[in-house]
VOPAGU-2260 file (C-alpha; in pm, 1 decimal, decimal comma):
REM VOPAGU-2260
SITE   aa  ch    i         X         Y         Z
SITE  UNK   A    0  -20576,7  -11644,1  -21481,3
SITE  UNK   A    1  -20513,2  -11939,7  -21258,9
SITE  UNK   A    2  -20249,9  -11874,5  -20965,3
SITE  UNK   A    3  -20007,2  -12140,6  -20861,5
SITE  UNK   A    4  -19826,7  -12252,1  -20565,9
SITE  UNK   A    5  -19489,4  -12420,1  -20680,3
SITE  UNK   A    6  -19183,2  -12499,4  -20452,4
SITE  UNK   A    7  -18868,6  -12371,9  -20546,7
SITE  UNK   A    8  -18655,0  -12634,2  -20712,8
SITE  UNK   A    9  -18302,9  -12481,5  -20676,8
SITE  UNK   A   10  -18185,2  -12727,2  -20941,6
SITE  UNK   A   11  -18416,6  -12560,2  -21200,2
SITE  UNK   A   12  -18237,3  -12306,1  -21348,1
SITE  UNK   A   13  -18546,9  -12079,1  -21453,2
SITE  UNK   A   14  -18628,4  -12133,8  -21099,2
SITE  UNK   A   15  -18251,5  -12010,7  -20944,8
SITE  UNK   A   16  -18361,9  -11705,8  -21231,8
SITE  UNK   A   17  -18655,7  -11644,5  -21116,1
SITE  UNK   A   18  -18521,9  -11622,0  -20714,8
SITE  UNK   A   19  -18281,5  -11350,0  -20836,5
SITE  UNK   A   20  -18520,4  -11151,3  -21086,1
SITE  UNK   A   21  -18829,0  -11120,5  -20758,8
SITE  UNK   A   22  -18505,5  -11039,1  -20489,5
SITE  UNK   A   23  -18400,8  -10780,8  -20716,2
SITE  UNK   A   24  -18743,9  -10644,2  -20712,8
SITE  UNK   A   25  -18750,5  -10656,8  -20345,5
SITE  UNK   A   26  -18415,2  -10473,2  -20328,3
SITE  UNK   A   27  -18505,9  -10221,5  -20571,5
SITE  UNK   A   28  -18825,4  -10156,9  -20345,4
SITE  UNK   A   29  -18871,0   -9879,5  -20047,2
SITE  UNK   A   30  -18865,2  -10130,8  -19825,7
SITE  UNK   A   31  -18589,5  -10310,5  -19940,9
SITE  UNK   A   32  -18260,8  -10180,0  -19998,0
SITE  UNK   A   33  -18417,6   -9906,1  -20252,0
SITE  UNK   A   34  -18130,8  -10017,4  -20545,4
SITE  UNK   A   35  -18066,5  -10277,2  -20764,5
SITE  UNK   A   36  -17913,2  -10606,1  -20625,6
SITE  UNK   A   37  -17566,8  -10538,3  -20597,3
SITE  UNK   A   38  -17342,5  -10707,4  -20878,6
SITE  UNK   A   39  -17259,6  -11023,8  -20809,9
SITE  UNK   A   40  -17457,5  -11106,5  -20511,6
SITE  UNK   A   41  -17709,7  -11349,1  -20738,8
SITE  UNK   A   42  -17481,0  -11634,4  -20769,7
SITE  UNK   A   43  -17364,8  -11637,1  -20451,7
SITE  UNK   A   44  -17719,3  -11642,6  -20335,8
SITE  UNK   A   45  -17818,9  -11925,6  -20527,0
SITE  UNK   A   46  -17522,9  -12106,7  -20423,3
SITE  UNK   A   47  -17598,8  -12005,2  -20060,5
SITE  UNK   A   48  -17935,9  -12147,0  -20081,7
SITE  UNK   A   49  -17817,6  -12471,5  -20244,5
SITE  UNK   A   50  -17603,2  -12536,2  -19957,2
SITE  UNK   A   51  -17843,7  -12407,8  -19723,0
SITE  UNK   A   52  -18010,3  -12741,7  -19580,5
SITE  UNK   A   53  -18251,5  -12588,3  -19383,2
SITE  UNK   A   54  -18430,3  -12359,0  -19711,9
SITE  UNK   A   55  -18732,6  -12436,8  -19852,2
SITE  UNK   A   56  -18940,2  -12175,1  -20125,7
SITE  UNK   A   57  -19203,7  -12132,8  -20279,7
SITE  UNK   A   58  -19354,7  -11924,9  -20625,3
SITE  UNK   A   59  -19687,3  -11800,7  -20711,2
SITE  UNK   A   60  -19721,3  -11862,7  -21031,3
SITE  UNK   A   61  -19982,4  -11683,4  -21277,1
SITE  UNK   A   62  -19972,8  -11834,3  -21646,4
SITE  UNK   A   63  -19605,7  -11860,0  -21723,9
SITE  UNK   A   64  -19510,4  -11517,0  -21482,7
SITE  UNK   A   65  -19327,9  -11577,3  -21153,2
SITE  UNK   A   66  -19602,6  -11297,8  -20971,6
SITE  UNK   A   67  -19463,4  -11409,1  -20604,6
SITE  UNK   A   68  -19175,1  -11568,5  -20370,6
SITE  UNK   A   69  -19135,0  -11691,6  -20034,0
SITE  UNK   A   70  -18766,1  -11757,3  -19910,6
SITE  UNK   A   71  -18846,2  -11976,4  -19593,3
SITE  UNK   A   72  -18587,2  -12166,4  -19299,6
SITE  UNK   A   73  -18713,5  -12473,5  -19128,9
SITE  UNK   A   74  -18691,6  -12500,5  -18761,7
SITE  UNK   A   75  -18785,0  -12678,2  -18505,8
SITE  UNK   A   76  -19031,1  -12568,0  -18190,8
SITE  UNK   A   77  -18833,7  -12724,1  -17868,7
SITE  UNK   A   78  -19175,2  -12618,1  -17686,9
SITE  UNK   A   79  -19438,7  -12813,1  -17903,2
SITE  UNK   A   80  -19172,1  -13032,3  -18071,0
SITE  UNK   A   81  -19225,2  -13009,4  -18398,1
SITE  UNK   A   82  -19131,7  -12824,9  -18686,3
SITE  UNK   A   83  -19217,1  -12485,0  -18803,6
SITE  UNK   A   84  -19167,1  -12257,7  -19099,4
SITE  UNK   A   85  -19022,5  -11938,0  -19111,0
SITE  UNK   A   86  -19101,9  -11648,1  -19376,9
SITE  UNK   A   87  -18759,2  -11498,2  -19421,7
SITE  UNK   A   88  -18855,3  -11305,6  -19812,1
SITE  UNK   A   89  -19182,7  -11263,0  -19907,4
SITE  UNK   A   90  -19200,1  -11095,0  -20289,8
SITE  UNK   A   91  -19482,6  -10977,4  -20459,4
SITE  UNK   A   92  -19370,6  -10862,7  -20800,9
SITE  UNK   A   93  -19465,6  -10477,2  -20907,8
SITE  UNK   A   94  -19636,7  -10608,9  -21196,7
SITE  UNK   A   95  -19912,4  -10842,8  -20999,4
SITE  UNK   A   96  -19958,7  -10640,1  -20676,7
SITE  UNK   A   97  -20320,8  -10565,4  -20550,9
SITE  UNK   A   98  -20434,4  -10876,8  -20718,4
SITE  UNK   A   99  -20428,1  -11121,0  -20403,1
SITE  UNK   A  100  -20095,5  -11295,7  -20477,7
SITE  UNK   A  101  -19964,4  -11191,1  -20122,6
SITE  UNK   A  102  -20235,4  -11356,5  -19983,7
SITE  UNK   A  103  -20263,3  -11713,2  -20212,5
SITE  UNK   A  104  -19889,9  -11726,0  -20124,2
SITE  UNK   A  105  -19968,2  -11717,8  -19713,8
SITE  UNK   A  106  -20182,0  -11917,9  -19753,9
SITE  UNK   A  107  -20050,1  -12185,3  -19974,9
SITE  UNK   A  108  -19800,1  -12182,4  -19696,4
SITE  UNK   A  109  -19998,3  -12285,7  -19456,3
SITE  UNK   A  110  -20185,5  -12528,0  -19619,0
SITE  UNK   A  111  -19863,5  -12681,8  -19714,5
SITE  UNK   A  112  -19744,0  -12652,1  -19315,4
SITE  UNK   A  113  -20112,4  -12787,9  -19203,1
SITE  UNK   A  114  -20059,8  -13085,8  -19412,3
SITE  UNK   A  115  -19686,8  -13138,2  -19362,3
SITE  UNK   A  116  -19714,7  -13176,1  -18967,1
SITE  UNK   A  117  -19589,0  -12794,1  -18931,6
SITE  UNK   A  118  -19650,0  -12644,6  -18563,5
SITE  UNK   A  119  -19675,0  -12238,2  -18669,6
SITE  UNK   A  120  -19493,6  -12033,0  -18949,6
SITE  UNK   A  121  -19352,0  -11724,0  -18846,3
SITE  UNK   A  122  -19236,2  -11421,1  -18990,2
SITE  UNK   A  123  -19047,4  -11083,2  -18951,3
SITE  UNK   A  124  -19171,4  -10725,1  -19085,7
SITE  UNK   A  125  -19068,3  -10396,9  -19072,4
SITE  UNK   A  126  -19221,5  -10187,0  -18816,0
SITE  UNK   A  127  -19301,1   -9913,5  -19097,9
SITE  UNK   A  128  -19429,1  -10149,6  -19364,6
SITE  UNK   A  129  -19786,2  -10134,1  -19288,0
SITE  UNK   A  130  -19879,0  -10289,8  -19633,5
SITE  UNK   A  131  -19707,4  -10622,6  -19548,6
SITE  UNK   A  132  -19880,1  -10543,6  -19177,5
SITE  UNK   A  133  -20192,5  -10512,4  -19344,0
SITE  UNK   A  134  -20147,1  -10828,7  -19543,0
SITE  UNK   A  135  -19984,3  -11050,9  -19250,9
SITE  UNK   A  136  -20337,8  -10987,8  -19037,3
SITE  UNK   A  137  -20515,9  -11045,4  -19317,6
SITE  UNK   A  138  -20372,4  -11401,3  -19384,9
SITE  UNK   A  139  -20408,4  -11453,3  -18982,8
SITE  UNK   A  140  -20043,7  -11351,0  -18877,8
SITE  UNK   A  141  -20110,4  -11148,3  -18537,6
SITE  UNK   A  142  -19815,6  -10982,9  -18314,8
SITE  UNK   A  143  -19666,0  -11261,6  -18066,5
SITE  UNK   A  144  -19784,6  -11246,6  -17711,2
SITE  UNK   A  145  -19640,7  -11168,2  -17540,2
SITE  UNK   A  146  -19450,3  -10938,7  -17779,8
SITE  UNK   A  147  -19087,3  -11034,8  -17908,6
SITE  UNK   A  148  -18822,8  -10806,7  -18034,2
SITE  UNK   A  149  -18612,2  -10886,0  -18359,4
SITE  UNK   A  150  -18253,4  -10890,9  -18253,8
SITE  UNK   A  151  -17948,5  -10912,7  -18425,7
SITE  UNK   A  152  -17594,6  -10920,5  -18370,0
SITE  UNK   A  153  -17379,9  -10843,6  -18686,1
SITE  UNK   A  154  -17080,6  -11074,8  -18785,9
């Protein structure tokens, strides 16, 4: 079947569903948090991301299945001003893995970014996920240079 590239419409509510349903299935993965989302977290997600002026998503769609998800932030490139894009979730349901969804989704991304006036799209991985590695270089996605850390400071 025919894959899709759709943008999340948070005022869909198959689409706020569907958000929940593929970041339960990356909670419930390895590289997630290994368990099921915890109860209650899905609505304040959604309402999160309503409010959230900065979020912009995106679904792979096969048929009528929700196969993939990217949870992206816009931001904004002081050094080339202009915008850019960055990859905060990227899902691949269990069901549709190893059939190039992961890839269709990059790449709608930055064919949507190309055409949209988008300077770069970035994105953050786990140092032990080499799958998602494997993918990101695939797609194009190379380590910065010079190399950047991924800092946090917990509130």
């Amino acid at each position: 079947m025919e894959k899709k590239l759709i943008q999340v419409d948070l005022q869909n509510p198959v689409h706020c569903e569907q958000v929940l349903h593929l970041l339960n299935d990356y909670m419930e993965d390895e590289m997630g948090i290994s368990e099921p989302m915890p109860e209650g977290l899905g609505p304040k997600i959604i309402e999160g991301l309503k409010r959230h002026s900065a979020y912009m998503g995106f679904f792979v769609c096969i048929g009528d299945d929700f196969a993939g998800l990217a949870n992206c932030n816009l931001n904004f490139s002081t050094w080339k001003a202009s915008p850019l894009i960055n990859i905060h979730d990227l899902i691949v349901s269990p069901d549709f893995r190893q059939q190039g969804v992961g890839l269709f989704l990059l790449k709608g991304i930055e064919k949507y970014a190309e055409e949209n006036g988008y300077c770069r799209i970035n994105l953050e991985v786990r140092h032990d996920n080499f799958k998602a590695q494997n993918l990101y270089r695939k797609a194009g996605f190379k380590e910065c240079e010079p190399n950047n850390f991924f800092w946090e400071n917990r509130i």
